[in-house]
ROSE-4610 file (N, C-alpha, C; in Angstrom, 1 decimal, always signed):
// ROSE-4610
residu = [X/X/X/X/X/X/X/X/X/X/X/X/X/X/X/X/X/X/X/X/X/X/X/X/X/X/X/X/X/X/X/X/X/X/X/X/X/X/X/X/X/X/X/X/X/X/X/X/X/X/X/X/X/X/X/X/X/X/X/X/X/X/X/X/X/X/X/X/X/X/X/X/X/X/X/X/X/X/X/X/X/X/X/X/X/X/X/X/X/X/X/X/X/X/X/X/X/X/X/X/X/X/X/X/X/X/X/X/X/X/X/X/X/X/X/X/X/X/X/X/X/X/X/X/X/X/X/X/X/X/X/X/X/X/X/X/X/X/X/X/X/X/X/X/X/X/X/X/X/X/X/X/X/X/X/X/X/X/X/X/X/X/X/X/X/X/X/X/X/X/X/X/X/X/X/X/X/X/X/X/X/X/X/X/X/X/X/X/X/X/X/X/X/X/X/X/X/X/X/X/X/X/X/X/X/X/X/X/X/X/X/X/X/X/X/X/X/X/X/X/X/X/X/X/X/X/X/X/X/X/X/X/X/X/X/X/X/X/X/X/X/X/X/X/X/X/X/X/X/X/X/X/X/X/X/X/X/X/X/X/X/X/X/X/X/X/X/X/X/X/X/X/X/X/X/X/X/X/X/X/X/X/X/X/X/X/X/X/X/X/X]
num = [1/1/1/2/2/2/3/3/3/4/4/4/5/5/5/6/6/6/7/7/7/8/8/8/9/9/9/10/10/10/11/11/11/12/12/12/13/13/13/14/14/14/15/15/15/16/16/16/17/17/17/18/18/18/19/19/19/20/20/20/21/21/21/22/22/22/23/23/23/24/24/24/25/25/25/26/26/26/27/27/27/28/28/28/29/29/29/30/30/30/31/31/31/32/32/32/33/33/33/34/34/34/35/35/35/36/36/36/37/37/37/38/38/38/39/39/39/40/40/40/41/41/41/42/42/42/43/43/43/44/44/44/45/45/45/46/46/46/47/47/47/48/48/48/49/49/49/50/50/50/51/51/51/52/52/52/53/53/53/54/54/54/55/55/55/56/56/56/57/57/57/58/58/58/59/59/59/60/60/60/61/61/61/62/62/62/63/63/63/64/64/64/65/65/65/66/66/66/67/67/67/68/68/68/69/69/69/70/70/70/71/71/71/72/72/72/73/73/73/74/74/74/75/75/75/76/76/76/77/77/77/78/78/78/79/79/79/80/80/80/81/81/81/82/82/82/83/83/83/84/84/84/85/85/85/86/86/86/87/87/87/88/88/88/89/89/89/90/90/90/91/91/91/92/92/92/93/93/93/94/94/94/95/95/95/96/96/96/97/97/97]
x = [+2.1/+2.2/+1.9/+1.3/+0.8/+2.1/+2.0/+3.0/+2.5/+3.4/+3.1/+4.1/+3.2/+4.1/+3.7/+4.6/+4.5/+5.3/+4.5/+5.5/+5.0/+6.1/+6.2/+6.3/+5.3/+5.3/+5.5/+6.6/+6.3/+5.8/+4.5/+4.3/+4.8/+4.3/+4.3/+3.2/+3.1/+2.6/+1.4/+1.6/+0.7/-0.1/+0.1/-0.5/-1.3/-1.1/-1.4/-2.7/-3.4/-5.2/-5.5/-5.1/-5.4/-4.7/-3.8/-3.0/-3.9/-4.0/-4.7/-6.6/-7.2/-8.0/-7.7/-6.4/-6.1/-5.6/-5.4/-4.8/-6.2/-7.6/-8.5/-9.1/-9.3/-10.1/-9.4/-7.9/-7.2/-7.6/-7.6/-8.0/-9.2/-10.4/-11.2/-11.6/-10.9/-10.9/-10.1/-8.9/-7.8/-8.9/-9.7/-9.5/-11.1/-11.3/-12.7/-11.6/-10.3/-9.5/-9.7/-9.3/-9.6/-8.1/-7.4/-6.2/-5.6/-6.1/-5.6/-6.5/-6.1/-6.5/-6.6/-5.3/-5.3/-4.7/-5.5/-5.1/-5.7/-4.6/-5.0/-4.0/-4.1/-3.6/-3.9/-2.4/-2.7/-1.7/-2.0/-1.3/-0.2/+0.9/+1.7/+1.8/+1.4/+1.1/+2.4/+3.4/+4.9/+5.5/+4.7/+5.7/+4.3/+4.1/+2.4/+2.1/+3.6/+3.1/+3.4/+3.8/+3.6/+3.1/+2.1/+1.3/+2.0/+1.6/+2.0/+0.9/+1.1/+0.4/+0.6/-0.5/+0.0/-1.0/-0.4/-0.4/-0.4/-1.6/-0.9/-1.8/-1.3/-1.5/-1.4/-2.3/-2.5/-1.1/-1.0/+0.6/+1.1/+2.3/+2.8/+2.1/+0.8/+0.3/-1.1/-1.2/-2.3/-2.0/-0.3/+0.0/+0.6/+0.8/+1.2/-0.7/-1.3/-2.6/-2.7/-2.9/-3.1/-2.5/-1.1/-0.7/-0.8/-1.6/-2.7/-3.7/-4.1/-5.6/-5.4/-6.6/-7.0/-6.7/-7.0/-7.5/-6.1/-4.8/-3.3/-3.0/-3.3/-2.3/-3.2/-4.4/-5.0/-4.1/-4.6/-3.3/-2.1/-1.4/-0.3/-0.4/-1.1/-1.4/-1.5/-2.5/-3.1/-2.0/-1.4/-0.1/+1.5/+1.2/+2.7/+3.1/+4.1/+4.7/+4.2/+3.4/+3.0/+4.2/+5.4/+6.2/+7.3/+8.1/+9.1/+10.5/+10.6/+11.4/+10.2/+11.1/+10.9/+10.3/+9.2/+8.6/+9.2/+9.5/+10.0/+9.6/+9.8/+8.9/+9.5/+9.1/+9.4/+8.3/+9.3/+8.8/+9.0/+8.2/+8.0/+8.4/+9.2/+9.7/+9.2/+9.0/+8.9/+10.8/+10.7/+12.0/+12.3/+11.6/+12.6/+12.8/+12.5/+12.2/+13.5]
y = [-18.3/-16.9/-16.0/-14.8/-14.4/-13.2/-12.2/-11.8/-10.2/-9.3/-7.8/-7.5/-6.1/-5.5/-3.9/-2.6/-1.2/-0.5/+0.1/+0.8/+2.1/+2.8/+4.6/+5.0/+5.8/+6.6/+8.0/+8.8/+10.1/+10.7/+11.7/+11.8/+13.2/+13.5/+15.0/+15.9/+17.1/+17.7/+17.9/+17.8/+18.3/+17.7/+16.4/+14.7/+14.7/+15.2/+14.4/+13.9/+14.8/+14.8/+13.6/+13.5/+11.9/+11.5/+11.2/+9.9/+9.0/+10.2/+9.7/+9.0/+9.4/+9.2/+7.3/+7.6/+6.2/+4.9/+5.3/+4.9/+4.2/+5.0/+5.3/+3.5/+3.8/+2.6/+1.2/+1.5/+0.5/-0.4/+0.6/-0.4/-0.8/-0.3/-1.0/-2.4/-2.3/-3.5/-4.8/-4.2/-5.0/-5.8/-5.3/-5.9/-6.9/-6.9/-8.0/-9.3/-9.0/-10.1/-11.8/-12.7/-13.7/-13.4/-13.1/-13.7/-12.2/-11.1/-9.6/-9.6/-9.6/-9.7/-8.1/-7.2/-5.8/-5.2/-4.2/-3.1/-2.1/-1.0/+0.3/+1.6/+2.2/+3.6/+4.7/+5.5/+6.3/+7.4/+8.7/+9.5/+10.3/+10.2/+11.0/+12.2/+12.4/+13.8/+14.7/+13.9/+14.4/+15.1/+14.3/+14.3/+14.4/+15.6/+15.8/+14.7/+15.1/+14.0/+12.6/+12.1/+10.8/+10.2/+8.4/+7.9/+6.3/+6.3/+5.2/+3.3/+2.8/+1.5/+0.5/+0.2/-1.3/-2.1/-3.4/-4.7/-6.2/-6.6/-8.1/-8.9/-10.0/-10.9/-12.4/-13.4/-14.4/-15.6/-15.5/-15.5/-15.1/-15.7/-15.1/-15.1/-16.1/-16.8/-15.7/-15.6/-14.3/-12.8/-12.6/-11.3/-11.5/-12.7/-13.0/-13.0/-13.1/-12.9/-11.7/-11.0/-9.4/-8.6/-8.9/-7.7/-8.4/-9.2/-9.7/-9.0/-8.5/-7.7/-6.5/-6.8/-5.3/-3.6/-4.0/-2.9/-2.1/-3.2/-3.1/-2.0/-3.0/-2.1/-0.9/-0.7/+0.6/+1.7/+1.2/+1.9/+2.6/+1.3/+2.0/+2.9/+3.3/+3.8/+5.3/+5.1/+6.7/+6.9/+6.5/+6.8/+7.3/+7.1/+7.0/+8.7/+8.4/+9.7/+10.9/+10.0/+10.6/+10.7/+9.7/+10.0/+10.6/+10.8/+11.8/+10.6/+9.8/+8.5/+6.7/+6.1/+4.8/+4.4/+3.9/+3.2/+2.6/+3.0/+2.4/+0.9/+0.2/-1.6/-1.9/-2.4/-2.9/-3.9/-5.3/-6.4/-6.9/-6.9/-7.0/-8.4/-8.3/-9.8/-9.6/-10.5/-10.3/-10.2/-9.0/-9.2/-10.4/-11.3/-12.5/-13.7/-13.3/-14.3/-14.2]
z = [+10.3/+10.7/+9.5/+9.9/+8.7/+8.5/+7.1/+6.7/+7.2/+7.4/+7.6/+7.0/+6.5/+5.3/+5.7/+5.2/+5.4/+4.6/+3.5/+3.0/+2.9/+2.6/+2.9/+1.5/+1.0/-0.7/+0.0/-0.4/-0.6/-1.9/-1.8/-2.4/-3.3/-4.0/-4.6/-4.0/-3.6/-2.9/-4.1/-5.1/-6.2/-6.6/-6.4/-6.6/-5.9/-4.3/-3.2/-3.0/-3.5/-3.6/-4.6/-5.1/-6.4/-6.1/-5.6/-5.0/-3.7/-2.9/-1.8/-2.1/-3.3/-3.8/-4.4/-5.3/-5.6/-4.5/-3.3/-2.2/-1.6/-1.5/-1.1/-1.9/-3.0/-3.9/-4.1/-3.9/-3.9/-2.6/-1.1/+0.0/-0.1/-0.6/-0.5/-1.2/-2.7/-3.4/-3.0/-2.3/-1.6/-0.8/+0.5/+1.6/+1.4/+0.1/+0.1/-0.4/-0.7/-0.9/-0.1/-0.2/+0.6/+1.5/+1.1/+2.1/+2.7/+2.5/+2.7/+4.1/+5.2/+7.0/+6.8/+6.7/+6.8/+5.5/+5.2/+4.1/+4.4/+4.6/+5.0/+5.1/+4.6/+4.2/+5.2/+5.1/+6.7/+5.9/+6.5/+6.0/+7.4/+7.3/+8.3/+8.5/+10.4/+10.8/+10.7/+10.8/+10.8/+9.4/+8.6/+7.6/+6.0/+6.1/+5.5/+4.0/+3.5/+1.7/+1.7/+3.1/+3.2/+3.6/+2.7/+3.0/+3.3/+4.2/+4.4/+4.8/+4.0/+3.1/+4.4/+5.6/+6.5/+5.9/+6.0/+5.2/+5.8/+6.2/+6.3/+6.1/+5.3/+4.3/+4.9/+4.8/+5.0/+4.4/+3.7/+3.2/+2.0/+1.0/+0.1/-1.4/-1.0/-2.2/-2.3/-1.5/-1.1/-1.4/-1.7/-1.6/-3.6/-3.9/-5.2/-5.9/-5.6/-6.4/-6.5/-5.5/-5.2/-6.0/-6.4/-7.3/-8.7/-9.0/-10.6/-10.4/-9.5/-9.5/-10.4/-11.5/-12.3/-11.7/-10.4/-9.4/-9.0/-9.3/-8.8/-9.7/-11.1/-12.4/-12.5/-12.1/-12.4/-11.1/-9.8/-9.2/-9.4/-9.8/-10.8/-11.7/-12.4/-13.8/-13.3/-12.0/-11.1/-10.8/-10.2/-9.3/-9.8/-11.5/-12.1/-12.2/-11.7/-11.6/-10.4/-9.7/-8.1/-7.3/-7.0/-6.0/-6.2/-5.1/-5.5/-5.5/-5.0/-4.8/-5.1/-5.4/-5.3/-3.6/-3.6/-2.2/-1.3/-0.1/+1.2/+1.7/+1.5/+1.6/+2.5/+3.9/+5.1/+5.1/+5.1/+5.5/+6.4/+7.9/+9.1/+9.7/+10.3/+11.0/+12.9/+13.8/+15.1/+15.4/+17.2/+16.8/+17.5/+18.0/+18.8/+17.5/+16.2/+14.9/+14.6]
């Protein structure tokens, strides 16, 4: 079973344009991954400065490579000091699991 993952960044309203830029480059390096099925960034109509990251990963060994990627820590680096809280991570279970 493969793994799904979703997490919620609020951003800084001030950020939001380079963040969403860094969001941007990160999915497309992600998803030439061998084990990354889905990576994709969505921005919420509700709720304007948050972006929200779906995720799912062939398994844990696949999602443990992924954040060794150059492409991760550069992310990070764009991103530091973009959110207004620490990232929402919802790791997705079926509910009859």
């Amino acid at each position: 079973m493969s793994i799904e993952i979703t997490v919620l960044f609020d951003v800084l309203p001030e950020r939001l344009a380079d963040t969403a830029e860094a969001f941007g480059d990160l999915c497309a390096a992600t998803r030439r991954e061998q084990g990354a099925l889905r990576f994709d960034a969505w921005r919420s109509e509700e709720h304007g400065n948050v972006i929200v990251l779906v995720e799912e990963w062939a398994d844990q060994t696949a999602i443990d490579l992924h954040m060794k990627e150059p492409y991760v820590a550069d992310f990070l680096a764009r991103t530091d000091g973009a959110f207004t809280r620490p990232a929402y991570v919802h790791r997705l279970r079926p509910l009859a699991a």
